[in-house]
PDB file of N, CA, C and O in Angstrom:
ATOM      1  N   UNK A   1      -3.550  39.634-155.912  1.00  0.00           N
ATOM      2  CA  UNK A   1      -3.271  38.794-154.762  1.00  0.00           C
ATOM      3  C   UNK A   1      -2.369  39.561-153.809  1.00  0.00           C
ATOM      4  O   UNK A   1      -1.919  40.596-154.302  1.00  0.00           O
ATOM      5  N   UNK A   2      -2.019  39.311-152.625  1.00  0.00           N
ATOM      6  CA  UNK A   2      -1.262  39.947-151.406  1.00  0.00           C
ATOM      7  C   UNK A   2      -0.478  38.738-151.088  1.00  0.00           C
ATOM      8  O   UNK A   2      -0.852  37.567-151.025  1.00  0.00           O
ATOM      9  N   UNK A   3       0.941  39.376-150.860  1.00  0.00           N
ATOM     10  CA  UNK A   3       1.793  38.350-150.536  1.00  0.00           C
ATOM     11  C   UNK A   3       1.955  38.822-149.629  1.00  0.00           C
ATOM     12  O   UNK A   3       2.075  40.032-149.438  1.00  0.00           O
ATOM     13  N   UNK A   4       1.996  37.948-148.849  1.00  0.00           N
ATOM     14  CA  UNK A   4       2.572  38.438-146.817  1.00  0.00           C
ATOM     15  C   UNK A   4       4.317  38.465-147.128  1.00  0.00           C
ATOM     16  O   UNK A   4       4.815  37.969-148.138  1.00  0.00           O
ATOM     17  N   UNK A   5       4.996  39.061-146.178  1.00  0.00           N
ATOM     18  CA  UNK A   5       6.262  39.080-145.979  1.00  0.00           C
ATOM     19  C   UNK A   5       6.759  39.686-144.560  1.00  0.00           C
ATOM     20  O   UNK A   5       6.450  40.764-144.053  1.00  0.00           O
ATOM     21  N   UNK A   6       8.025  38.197-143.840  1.00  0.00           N
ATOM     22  CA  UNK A   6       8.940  38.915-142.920  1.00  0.00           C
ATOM     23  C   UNK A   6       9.956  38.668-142.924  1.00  0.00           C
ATOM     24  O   UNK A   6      10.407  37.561-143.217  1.00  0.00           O
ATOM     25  N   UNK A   7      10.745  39.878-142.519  1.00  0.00           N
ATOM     26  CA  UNK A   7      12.123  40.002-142.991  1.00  0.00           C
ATOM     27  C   UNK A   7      13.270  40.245-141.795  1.00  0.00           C
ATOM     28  O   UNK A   7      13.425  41.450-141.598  1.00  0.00           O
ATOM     29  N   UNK A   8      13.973  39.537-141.090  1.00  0.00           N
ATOM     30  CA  UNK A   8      14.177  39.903-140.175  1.00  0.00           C
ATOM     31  C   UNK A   8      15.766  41.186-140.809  1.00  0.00           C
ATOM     32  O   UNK A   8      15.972  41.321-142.015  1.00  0.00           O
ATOM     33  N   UNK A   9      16.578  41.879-139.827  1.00  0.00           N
ATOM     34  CA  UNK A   9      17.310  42.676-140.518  1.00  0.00           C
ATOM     35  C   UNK A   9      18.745  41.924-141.041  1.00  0.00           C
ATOM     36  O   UNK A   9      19.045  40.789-140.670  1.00  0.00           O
ATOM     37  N   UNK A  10      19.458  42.616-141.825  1.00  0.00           N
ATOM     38  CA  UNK A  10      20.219  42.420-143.027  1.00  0.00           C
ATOM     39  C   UNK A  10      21.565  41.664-142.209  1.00  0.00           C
ATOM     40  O   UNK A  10      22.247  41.077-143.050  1.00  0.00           O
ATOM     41  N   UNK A  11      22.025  41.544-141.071  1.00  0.00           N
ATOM     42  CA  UNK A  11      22.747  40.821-140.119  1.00  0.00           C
ATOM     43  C   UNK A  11      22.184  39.429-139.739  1.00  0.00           C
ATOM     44  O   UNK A  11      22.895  38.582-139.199  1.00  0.00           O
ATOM     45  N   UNK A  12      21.077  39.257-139.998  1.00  0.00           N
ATOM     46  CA  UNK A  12      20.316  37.879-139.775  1.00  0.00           C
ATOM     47  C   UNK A  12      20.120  37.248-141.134  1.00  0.00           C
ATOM     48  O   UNK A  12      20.609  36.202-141.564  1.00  0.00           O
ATOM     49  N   UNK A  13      19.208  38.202-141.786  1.00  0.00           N
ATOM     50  CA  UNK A  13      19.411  37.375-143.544  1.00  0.00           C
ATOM     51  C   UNK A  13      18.133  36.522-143.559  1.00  0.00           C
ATOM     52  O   UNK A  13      17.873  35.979-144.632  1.00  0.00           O
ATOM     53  N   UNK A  14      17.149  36.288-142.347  1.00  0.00           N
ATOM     54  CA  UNK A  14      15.917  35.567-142.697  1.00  0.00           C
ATOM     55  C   UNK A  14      15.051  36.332-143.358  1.00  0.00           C
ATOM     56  O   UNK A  14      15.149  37.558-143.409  1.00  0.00           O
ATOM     57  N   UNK A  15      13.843  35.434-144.092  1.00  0.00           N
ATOM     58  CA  UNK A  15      13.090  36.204-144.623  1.00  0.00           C
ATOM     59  C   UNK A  15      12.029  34.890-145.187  1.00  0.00           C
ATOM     60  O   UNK A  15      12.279  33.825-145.751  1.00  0.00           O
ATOM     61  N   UNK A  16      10.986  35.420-144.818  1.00  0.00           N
ATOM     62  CA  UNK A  16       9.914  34.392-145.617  1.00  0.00           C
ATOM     63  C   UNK A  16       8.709  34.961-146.210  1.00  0.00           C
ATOM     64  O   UNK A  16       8.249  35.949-145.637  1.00  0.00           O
ATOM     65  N   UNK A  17       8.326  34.685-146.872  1.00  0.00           N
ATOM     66  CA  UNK A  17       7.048  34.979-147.729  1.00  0.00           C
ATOM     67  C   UNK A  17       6.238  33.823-148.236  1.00  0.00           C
ATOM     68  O   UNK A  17       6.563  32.677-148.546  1.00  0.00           O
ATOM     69  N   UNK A  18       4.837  34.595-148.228  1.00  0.00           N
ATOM     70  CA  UNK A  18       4.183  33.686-148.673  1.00  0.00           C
ATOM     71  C   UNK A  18       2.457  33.812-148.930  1.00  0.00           C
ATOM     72  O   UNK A  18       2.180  34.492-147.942  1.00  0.00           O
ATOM     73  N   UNK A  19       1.366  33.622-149.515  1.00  0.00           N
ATOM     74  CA  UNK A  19      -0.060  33.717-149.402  1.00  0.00           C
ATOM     75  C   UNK A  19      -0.670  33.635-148.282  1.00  0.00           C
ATOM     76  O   UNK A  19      -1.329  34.633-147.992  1.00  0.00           O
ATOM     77  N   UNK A  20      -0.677  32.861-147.613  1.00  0.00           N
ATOM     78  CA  UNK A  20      -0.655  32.415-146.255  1.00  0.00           C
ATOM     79  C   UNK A  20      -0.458  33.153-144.802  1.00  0.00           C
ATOM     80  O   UNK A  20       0.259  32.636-143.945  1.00  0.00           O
ATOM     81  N   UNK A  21      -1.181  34.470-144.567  1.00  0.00           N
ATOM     82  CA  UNK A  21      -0.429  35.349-143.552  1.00  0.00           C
ATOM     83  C   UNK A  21      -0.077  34.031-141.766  1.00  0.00           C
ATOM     84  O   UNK A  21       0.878  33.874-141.006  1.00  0.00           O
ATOM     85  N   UNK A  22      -1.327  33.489-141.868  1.00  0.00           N
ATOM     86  CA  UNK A  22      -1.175  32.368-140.617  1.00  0.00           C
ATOM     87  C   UNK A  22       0.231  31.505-141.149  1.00  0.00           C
ATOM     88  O   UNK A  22       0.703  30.970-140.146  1.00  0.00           O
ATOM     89  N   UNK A  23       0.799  31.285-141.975  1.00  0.00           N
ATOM     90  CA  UNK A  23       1.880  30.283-142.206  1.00  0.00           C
ATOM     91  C   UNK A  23       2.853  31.137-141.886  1.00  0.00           C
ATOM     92  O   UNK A  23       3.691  30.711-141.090  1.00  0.00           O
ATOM     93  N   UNK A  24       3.001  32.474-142.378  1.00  0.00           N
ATOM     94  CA  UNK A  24       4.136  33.380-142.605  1.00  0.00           C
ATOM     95  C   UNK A  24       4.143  33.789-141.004  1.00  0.00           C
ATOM     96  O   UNK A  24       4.991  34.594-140.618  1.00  0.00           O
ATOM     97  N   UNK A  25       3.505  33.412-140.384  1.00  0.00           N
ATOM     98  CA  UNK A  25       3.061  34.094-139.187  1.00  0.00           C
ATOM     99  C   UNK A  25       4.031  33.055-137.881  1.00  0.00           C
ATOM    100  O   UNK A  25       4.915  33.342-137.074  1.00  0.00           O
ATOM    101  N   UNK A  26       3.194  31.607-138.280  1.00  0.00           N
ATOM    102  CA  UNK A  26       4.051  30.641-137.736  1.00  0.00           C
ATOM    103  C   UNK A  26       5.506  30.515-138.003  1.00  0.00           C
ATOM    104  O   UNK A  26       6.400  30.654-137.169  1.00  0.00           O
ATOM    105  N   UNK A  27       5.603  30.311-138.928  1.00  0.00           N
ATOM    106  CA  UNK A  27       6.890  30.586-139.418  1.00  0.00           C
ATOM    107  C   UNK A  27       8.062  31.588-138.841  1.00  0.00           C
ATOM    108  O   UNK A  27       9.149  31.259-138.367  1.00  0.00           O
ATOM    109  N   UNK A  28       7.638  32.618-138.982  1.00  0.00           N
ATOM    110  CA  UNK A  28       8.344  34.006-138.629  1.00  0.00           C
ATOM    111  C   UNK A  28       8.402  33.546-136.686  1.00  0.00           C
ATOM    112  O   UNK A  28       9.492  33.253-136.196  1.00  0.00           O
ATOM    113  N   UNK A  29       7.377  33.553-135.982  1.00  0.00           N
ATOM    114  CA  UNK A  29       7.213  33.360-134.725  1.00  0.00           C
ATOM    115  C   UNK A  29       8.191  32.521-134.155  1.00  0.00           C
ATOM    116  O   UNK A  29       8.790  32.799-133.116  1.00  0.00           O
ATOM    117  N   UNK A  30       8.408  31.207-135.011  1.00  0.00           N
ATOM    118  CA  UNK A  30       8.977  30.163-134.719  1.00  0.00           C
ATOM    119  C   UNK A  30      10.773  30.566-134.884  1.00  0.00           C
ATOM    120  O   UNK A  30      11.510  30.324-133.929  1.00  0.00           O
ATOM    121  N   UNK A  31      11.277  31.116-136.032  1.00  0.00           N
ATOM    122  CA  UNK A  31      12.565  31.804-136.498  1.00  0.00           C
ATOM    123  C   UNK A  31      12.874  32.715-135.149  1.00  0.00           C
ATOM    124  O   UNK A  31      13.838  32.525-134.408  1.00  0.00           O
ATOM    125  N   UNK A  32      11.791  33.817-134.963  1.00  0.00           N
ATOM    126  CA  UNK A  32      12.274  34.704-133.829  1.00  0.00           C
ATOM    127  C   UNK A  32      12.820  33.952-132.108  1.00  0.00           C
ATOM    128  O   UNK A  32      13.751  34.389-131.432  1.00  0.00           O
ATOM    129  N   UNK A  33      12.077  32.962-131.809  1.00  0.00           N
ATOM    130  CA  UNK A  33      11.933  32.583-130.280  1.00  0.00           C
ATOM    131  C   UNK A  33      12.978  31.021-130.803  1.00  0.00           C
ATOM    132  O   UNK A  33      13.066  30.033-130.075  1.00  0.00           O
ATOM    133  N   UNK A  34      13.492  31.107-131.830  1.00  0.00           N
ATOM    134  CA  UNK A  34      14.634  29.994-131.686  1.00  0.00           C
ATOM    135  C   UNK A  34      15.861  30.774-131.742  1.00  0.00           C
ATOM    136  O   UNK A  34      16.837  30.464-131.059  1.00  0.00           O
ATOM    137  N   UNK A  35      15.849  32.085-132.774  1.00  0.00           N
ATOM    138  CA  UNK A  35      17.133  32.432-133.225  1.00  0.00           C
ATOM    139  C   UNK A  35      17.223  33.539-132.703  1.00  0.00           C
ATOM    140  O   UNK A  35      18.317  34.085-132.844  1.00  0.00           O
ATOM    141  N   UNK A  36      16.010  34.394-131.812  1.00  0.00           N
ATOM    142  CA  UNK A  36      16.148  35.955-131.134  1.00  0.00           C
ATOM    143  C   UNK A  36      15.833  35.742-129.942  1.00  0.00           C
ATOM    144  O   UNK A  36      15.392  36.610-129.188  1.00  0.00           O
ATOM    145  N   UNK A  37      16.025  34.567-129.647  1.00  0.00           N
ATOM    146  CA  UNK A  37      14.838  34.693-128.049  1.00  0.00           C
ATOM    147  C   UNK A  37      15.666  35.858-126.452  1.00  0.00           C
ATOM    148  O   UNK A  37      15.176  36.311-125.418  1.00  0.00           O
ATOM    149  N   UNK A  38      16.701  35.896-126.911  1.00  0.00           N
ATOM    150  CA  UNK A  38      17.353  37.194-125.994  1.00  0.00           C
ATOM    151  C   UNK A  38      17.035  38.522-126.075  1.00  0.00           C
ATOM    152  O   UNK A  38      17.123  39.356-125.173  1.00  0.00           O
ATOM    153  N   UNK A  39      16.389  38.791-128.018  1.00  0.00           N
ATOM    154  CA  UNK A  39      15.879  40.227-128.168  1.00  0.00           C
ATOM    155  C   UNK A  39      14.345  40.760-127.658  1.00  0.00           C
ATOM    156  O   UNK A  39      13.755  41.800-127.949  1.00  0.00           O
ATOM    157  N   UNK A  40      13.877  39.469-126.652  1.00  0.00           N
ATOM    158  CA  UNK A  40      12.472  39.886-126.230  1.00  0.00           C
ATOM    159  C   UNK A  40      11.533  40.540-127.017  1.00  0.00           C
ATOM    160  O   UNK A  40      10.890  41.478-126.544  1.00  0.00           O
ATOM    161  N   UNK A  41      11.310  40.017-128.605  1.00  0.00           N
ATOM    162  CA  UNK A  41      10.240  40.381-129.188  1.00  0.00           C
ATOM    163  C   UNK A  41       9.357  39.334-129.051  1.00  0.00           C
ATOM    164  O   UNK A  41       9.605  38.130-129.000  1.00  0.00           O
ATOM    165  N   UNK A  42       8.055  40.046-128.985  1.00  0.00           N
ATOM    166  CA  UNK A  42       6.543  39.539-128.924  1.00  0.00           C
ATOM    167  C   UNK A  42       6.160  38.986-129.737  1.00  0.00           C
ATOM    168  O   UNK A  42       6.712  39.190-130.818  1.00  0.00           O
ATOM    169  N   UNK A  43       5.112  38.068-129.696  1.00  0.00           N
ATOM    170  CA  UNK A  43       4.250  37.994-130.917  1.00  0.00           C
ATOM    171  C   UNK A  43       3.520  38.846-131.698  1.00  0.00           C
ATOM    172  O   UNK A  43       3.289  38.583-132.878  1.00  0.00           O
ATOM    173  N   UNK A  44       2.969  40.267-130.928  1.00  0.00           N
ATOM    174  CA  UNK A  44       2.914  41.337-131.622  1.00  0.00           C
ATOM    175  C   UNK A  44       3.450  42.206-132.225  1.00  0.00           C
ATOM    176  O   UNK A  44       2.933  43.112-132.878  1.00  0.00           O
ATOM    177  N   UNK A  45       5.088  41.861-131.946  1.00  0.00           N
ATOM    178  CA  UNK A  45       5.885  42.622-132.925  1.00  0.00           C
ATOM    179  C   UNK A  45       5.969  41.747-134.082  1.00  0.00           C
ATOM    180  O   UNK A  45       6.156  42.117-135.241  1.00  0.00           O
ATOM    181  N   UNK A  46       5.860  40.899-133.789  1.00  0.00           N
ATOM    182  CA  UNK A  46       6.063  39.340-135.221  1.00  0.00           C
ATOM    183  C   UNK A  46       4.798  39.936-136.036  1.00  0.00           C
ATOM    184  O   UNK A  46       4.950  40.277-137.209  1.00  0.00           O
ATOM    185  N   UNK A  47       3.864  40.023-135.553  1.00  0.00           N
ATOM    186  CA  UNK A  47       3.101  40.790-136.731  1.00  0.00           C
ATOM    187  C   UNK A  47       2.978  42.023-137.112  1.00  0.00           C
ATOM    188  O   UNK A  47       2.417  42.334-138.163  1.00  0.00           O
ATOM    189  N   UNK A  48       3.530  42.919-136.232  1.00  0.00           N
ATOM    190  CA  UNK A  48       3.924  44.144-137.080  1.00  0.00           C
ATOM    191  C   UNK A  48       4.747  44.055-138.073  1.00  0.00           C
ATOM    192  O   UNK A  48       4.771  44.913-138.955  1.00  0.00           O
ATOM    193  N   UNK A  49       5.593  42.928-138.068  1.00  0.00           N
ATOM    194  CA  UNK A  49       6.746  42.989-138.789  1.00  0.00           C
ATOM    195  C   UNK A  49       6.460  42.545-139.891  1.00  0.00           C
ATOM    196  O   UNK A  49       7.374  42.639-140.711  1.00  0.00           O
ATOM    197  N   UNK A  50       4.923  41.790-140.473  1.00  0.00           N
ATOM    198  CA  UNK A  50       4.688  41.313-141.719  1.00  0.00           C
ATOM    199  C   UNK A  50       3.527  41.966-142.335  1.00  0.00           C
ATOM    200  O   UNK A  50       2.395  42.325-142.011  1.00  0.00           O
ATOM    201  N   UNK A  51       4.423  41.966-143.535  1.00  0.00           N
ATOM    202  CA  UNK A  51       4.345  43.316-144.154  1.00  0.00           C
ATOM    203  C   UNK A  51       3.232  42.760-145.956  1.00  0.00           C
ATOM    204  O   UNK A  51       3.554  41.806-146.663  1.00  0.00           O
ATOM    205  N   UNK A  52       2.356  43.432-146.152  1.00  0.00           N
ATOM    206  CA  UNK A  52       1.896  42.827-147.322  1.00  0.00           C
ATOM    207  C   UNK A  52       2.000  43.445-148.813  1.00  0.00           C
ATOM    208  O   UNK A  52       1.522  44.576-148.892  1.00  0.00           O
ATOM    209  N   UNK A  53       2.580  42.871-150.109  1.00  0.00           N
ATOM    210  CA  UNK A  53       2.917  42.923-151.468  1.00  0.00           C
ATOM    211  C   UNK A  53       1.840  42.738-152.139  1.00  0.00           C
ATOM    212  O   UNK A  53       1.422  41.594-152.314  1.00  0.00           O
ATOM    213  N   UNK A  54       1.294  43.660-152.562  1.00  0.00           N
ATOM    214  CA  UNK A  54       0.428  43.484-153.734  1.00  0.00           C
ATOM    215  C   UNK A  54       0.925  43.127-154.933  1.00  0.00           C
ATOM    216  O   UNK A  54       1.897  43.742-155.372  1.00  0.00           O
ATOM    217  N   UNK A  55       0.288  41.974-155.733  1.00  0.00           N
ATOM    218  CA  UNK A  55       0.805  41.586-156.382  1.00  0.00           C
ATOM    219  C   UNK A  55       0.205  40.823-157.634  1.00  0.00           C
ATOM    220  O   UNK A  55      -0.370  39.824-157.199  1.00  0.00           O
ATOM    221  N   UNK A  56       0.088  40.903-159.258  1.00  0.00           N
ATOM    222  CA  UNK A  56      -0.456  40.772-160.130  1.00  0.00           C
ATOM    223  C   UNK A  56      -1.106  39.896-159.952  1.00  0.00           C
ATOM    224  O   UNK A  56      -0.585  39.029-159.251  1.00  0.00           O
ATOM    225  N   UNK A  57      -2.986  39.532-160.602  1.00  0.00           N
ATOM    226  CA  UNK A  57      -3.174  38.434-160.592  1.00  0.00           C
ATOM    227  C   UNK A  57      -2.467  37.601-161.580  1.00  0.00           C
ATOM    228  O   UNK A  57      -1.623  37.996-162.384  1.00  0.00           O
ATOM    229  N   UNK A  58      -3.039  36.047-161.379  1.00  0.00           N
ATOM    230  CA  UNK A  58      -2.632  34.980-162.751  1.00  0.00           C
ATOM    231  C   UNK A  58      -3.460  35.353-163.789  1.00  0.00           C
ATOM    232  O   UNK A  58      -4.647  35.639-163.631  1.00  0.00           O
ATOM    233  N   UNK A  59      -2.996  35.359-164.630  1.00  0.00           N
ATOM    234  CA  UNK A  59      -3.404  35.481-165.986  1.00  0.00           C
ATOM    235  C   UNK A  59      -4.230  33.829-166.046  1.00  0.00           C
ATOM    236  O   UNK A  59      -3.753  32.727-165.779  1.00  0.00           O
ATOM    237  N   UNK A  60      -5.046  34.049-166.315  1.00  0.00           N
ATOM    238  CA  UNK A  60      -6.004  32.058-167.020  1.00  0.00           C
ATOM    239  C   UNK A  60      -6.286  32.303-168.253  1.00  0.00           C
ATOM    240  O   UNK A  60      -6.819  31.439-168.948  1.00  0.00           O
TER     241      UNK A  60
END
């Protein structure tokens, strides 16, 4: 499975993850333009910025 992930930097402390790249996507978008909206990042940097974890399947 692939886990999406964004992380904003270590002075901010957000970070979300999740299966879901469209959730992680909203999510992240929504964090940046409430809590960065002075650092003029895009929505295309919002998705550069999520990043994907490969990651074991479930065992059944």
């Amino acid at each position: 499975m692939q886990l999406k992930h964004f992380e904003c930097d270590t002075v901010c402390g957000f970070m979300v993850q999740g299966y879901d790249r469209d959730e992680i996507y909203k999510i992240a978008t929504d964090h940046v333009k409430k809590s960065h909206a002075s650092a003029n990042i895009t929505d295309e940097m919002v998705q550069g910025l999520i990043t994907t974890i490969e990651t074991e399947p479930e065992s059944k």
